[in-house]
MOPAC internal coordinates of N, CA, C and O (Angstrom, degrees):
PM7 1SCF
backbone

  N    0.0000 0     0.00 0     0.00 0    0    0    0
  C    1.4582 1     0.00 0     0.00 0    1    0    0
  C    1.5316 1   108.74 1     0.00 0    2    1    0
  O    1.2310 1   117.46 1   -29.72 1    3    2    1
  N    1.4835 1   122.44 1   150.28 1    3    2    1
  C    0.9888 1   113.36 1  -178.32 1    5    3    2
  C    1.7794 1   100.43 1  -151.17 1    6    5    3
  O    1.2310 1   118.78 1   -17.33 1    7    6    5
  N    1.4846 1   119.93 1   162.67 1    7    6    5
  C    1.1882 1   116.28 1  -163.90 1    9    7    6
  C    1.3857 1   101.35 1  -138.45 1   10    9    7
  O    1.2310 1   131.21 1   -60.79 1   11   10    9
  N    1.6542 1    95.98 1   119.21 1   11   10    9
  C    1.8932 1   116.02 1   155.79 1   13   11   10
  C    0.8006 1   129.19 1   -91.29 1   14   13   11
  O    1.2310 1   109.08 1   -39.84 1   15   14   13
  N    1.6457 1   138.06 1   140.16 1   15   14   13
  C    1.2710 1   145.55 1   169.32 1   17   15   14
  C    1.8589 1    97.38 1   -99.05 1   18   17   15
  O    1.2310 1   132.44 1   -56.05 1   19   18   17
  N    1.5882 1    93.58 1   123.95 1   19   18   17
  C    1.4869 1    86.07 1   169.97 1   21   19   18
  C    1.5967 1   107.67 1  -109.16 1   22   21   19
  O    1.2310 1   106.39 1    -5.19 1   23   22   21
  N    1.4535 1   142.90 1   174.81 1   23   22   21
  C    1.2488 1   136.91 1  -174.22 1   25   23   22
  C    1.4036 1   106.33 1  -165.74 1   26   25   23
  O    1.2310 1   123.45 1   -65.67 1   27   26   25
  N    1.6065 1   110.99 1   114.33 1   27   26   25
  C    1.1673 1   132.21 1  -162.64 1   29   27   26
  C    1.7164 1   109.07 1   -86.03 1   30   29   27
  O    1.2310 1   123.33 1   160.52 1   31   30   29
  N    1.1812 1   111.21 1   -19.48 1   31   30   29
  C    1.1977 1   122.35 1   155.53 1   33   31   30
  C    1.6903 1   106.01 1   102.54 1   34   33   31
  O    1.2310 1   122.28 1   173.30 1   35   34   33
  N    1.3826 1   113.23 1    -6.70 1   35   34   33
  C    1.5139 1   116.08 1   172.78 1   37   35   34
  C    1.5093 1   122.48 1  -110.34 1   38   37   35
  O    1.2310 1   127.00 1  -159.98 1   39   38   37
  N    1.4597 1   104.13 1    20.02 1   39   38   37
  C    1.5386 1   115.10 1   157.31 1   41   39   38
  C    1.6383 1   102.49 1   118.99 1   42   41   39
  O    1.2310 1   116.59 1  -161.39 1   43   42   41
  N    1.2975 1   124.09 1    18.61 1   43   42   41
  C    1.6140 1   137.07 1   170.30 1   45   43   42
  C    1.3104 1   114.54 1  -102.90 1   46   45   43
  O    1.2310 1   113.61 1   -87.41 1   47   46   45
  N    1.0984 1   129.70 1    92.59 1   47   46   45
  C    1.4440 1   116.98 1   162.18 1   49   47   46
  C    1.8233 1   105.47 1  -120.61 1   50   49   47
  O    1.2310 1   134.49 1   -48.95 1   51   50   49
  N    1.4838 1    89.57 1   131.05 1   51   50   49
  C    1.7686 1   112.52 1  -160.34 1   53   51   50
  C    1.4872 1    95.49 1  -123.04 1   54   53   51
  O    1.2310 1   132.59 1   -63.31 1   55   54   53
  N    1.2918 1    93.28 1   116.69 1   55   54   53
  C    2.4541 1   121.57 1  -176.90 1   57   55   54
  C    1.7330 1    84.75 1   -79.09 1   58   57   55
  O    1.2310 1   117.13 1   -58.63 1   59   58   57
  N    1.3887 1   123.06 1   121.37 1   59   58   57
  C    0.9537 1   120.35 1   127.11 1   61   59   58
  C    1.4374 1   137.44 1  -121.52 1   62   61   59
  O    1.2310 1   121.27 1   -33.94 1   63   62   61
  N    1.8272 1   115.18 1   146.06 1   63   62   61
  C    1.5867 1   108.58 1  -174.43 1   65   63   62
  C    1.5061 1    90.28 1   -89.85 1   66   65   63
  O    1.2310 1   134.57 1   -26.15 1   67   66   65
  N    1.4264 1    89.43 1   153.85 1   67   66   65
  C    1.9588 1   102.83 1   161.30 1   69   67   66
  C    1.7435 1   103.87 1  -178.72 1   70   69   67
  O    1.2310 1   128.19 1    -9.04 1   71   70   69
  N    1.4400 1   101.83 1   170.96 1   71   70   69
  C    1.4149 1    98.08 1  -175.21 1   73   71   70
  C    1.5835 1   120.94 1   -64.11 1   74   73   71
  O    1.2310 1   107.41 1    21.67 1   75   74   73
  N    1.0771 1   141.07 1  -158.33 1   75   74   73
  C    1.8405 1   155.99 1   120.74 1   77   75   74
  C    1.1147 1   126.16 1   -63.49 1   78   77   75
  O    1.2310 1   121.84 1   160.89 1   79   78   77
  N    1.4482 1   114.08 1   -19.11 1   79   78   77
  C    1.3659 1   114.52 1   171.50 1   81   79   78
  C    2.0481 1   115.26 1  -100.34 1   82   81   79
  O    1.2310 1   117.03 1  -163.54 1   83   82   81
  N    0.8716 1   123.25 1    16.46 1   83   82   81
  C    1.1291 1   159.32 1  -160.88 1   85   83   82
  C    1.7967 1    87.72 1   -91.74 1   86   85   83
  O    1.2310 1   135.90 1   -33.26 1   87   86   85
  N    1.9467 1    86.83 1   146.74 1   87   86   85
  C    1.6910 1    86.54 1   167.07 1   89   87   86
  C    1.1955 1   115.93 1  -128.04 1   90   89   87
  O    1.2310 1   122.52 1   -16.21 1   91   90   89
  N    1.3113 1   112.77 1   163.79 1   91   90   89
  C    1.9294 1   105.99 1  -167.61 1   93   91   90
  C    1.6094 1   104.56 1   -55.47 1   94   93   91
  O    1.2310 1   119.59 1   143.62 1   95   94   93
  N    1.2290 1   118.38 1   -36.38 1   95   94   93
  C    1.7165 1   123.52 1   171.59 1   97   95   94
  C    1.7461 1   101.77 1   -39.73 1   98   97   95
  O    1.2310 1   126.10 1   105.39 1   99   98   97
  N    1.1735 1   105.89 1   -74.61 1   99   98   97
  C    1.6055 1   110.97 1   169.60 1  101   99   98
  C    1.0362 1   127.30 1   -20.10 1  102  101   99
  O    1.2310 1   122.89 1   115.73 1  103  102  101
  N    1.6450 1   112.06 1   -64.27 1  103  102  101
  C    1.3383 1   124.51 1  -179.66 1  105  103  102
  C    1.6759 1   106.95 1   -67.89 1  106  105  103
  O    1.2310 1   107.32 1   128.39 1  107  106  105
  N    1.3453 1   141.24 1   -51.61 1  107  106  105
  C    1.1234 1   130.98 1   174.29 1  109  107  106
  C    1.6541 1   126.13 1   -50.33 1  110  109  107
  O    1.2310 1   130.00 1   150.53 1  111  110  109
  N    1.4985 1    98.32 1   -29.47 1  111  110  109
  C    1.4647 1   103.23 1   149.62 1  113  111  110
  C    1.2805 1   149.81 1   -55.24 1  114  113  111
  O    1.2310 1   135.57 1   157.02 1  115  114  113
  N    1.0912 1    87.48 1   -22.98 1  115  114  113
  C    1.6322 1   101.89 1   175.59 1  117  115  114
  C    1.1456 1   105.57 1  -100.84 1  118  117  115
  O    1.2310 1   112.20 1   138.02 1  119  118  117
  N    1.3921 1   132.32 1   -41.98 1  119  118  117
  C    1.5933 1   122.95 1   167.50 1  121  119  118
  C    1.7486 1   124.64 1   -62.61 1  122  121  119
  O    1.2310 1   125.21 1   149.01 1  123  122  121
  N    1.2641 1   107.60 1   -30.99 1  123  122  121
  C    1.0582 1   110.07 1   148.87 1  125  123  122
  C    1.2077 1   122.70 1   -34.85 1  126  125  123
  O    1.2310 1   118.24 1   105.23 1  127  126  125
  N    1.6274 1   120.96 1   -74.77 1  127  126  125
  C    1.8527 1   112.92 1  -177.50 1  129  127  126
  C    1.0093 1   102.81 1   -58.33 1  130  129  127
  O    1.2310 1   102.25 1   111.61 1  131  130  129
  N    1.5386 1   150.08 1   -68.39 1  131  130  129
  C    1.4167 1   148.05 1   171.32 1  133  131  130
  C    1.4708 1   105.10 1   -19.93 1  134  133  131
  O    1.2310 1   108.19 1   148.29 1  135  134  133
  N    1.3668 1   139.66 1   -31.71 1  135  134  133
  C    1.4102 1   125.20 1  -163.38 1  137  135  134
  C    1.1421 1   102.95 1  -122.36 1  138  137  135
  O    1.2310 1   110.49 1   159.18 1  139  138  137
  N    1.8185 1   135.48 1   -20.82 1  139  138  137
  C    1.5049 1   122.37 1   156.80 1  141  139  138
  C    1.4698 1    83.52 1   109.89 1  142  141  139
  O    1.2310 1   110.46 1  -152.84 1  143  142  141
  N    1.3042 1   135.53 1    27.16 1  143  142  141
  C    1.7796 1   119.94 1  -171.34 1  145  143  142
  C    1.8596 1    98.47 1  -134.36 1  146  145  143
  O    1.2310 1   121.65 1     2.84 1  147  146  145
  N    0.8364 1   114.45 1  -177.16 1  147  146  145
  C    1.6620 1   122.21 1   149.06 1  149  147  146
  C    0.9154 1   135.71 1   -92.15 1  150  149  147
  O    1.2310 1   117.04 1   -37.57 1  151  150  149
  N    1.0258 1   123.24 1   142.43 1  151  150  149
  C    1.7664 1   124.83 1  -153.75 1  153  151  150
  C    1.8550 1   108.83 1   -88.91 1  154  153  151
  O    1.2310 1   122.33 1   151.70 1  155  154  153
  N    1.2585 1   113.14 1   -28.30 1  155  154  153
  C    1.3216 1   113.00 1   142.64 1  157  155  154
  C    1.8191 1   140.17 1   -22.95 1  158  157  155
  O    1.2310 1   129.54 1   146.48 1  159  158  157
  N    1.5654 1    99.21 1   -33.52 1  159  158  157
  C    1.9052 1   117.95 1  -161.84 1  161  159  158
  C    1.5584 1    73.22 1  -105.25 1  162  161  159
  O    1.2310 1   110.78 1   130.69 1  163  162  161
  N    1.1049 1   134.95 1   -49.31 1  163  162  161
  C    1.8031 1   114.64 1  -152.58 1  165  163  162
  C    1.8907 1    96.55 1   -69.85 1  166  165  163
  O    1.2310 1   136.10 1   -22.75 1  167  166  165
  N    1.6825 1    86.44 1   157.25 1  167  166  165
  C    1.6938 1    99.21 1   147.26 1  169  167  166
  C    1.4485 1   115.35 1  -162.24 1  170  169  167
  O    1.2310 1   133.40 1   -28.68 1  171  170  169
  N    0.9206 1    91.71 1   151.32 1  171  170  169
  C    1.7456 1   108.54 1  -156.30 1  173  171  170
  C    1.6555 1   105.68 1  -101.28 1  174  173  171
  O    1.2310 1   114.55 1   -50.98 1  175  174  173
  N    1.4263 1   127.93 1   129.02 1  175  174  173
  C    1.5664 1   112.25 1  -164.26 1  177  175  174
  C    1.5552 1    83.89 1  -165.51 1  178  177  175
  O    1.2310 1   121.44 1   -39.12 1  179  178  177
  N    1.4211 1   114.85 1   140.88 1  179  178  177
  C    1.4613 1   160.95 1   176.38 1  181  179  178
  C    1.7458 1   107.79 1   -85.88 1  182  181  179
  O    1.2310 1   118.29 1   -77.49 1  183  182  181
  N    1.1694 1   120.87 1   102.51 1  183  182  181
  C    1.6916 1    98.79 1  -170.00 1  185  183  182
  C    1.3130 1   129.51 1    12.59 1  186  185  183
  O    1.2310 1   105.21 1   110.65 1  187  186  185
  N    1.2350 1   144.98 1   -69.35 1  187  186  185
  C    1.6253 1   134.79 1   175.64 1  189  187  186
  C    1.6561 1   119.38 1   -92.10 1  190  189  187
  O    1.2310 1   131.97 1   155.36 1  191  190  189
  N    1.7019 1    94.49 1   -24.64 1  191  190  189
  C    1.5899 1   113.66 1  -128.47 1  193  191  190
  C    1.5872 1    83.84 1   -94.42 1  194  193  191
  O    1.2310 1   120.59 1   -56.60 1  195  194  193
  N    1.3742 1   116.48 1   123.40 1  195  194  193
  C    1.4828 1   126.08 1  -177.30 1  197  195  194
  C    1.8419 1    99.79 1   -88.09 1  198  197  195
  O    1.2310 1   112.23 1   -64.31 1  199  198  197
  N    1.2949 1   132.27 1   115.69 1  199  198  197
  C    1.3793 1   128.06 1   172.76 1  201  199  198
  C    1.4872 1   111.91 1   -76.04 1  202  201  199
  O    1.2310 1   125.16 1   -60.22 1  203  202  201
  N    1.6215 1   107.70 1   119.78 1  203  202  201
  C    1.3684 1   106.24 1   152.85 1  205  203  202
  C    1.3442 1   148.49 1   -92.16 1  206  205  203
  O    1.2310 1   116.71 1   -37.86 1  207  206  205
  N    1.1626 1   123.86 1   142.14 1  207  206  205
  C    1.4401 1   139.07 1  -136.89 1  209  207  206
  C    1.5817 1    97.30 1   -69.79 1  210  209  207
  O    1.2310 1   109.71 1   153.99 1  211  210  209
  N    1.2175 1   136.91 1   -26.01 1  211  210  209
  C    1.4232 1   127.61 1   174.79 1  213  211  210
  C    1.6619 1   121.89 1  -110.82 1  214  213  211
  O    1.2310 1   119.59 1  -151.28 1  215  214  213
  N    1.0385 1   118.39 1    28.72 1  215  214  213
  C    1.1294 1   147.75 1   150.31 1  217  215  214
  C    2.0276 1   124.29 1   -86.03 1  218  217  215
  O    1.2310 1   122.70 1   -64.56 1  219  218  217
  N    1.4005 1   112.43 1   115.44 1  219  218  217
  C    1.4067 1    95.33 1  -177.58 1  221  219  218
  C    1.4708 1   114.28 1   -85.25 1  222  221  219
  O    1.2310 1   127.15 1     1.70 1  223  222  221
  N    1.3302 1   103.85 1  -178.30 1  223  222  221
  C    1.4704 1   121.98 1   177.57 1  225  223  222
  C    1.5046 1   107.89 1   -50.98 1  226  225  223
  O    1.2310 1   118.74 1   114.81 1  227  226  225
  N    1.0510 1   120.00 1   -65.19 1  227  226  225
  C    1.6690 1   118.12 1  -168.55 1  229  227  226
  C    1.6594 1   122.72 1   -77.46 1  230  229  227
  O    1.2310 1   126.07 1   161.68 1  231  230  229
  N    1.3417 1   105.94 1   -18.32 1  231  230  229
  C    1.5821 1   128.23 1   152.56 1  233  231  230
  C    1.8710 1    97.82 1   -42.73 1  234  233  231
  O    1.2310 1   121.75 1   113.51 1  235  234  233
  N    1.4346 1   114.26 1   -66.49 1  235  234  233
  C    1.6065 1   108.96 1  -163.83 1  237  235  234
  C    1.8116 1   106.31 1   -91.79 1  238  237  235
  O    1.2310 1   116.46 1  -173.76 1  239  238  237
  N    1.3148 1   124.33 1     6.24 1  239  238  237
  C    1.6274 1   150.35 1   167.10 1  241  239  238
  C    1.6475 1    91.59 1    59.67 1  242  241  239
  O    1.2310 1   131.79 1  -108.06 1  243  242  241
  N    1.2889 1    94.84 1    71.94 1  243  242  241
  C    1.7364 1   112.08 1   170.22 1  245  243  242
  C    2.1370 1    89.48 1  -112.52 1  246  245  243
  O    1.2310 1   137.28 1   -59.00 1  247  246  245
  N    1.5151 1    84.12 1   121.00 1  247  246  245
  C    1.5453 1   105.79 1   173.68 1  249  247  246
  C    1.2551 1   137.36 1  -128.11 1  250  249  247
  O    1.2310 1   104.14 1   -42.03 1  251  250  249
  N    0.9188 1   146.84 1   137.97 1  251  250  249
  C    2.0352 1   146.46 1  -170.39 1  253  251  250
  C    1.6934 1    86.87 1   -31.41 1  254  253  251
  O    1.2310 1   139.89 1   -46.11 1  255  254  253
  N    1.6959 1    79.03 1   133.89 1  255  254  253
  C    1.4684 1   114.32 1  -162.11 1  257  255  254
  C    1.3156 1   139.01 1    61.13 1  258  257  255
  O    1.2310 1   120.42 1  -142.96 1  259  258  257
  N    1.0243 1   116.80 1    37.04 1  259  258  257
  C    1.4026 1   122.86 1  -154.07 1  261  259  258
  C    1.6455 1    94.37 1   -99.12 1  262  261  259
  O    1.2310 1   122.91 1   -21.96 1  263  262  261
  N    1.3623 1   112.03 1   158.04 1  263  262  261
  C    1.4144 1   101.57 1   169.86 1  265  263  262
  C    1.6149 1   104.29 1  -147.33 1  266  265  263
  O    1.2310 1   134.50 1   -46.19 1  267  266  265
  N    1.8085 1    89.56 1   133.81 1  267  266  265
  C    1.7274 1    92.71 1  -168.91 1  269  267  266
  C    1.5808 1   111.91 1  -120.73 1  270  269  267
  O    1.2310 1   110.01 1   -10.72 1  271  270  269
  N    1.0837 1   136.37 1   169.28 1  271  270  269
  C    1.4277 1   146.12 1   171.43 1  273  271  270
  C    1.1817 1   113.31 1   -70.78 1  274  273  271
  O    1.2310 1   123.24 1   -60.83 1  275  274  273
  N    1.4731 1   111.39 1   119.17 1  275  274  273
  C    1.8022 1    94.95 1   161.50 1  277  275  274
  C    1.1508 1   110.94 1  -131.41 1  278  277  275
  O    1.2310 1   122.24 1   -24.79 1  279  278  277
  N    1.4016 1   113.32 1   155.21 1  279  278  277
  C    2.0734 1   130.52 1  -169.88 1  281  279  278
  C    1.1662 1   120.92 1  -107.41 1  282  281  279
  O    1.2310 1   113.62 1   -54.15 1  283  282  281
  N    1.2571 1   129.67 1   125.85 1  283  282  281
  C    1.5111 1   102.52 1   157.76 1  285  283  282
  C    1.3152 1   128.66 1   -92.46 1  286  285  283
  O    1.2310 1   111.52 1   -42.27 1  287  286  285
  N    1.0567 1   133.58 1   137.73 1  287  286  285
  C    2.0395 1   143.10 1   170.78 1  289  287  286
  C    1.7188 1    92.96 1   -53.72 1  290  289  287
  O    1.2310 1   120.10 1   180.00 1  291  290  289

């Protein structure tokens, strides 16, 4: 298990655990229930790098503690 902090940048930052084999779809899912929205409106992005949703975690070498951007649509 490993744990992200994502941070939306307007005063939310939401810890989630989940595996490495896990896909960013996954993970927005779960922040989704944590944030009350649909996981559809979020996106999750690394300074430039927009994450796609069927791609996993360890595919893009996101690891415990990592901390990523998230948007809403």
């Amino acid at each position: 298990m490993i744990e992200i902090t994502l941070d939306d940048r307007l005063g939310k930052k939401v810890r989630i655990k989940c595996n490495e084999d896990d896909t960013i779809g996954d993970l927005k899912k779960i922040a989704a229930m944590q944030l009350g929205t649909q996981p559809e409106k979020l996106k999750i992005q690394k300074w430039y790098t927009v994450y796609k949703d069927h791609i996993t975690l360890g595919d893009y070498e996101i690891h415990d503690g990592m901390g990523l951007e998230l948007y809403y649509q």
